[in-house]
Wavefront OBJ file of the C-alpha trace (Angstrom):
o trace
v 93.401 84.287 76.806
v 91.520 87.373 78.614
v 90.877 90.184 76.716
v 91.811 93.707 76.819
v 88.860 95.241 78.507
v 88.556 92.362 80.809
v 91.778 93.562 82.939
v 89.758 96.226 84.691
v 87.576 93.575 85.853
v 91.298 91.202 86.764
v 92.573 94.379 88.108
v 89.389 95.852 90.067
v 90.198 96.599 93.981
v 88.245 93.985 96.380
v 85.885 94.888 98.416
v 87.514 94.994 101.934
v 90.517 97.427 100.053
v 87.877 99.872 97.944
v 86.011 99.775 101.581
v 89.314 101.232 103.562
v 89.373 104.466 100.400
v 85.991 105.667 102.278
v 84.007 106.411 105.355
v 86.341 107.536 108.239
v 89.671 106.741 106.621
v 88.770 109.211 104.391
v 87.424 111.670 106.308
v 89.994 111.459 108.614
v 92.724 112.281 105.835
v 91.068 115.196 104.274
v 91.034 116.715 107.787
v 94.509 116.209 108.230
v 95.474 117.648 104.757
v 93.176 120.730 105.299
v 94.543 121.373 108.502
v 98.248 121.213 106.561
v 97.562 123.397 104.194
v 99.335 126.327 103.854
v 96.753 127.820 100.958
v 93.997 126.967 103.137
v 91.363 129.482 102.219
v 90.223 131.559 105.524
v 88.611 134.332 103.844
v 86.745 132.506 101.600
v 82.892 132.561 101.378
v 81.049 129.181 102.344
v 80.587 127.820 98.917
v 84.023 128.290 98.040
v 84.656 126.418 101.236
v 83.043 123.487 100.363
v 84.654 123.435 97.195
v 87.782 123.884 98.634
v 86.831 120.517 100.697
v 85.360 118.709 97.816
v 88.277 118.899 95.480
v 90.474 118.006 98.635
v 88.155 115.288 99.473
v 88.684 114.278 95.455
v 92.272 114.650 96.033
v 93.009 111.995 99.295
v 90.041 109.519 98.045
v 92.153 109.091 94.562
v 95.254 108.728 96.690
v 93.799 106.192 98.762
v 92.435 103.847 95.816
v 95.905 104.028 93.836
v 97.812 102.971 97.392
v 94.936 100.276 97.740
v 95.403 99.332 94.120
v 99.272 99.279 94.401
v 98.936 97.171 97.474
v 96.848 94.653 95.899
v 98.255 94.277 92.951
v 101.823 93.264 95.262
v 100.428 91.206 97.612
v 97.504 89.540 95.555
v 99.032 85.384 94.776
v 99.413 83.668 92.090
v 96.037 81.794 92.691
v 93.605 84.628 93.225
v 94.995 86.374 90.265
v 94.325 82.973 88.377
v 90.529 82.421 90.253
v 89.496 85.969 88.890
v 90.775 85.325 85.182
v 88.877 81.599 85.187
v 86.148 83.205 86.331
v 86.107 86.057 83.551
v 87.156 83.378 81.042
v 84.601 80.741 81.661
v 81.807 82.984 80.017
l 1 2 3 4 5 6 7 8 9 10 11 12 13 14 15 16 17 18 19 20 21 22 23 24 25 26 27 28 29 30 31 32 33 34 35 36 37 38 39 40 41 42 43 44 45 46 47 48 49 50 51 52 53 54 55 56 57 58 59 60 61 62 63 64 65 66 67 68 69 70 71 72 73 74 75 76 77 78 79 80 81 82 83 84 85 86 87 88 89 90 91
């Protein structure tokens, strides 16, 4: 049986998946949502700027990794599921 604090390693995106929640996927997305926004700050000074960006950066990257999570977790088989609990269980 696994135990509790083993499911984040069970559960724990793949490396191809928690590659697609960075580089220009992300960038690309906080772009977008900056350009949607209707609160987007135009009279702000730089540094509140790039704080604006930064928490909308924080924003689409945790949006990414739960879609990437949800998506594994649905389309991850039977067997993988069973290779990475083996594997955490044979220790």
């Amino acid at each position: 049986m696994v135990e509790e604090s083993a499911l984040l390693s069970i559960e724990k995106l793949s490396i191809d998946r928690a590659m697609r929640t960075r580089g220009a996927s992300l960038n690309i997305l906080t772009e977008r949502m900056i350009a949607l926004d209707d609160g987007f700050p135009t009279t702000a000074s730089e540094k509140e700027f790039q704080n604006y960006k930064r928490h909308g950066r924080r924003a689409v990257f945790k949006s990414l990794t739960e879609e990437e999570h949800d998506a594994q977790k649905t389309n991850a088989t039977v067997e993988q599921f069973n290779a990475r609990v083996s594997i955490l269980t044979r220790f």
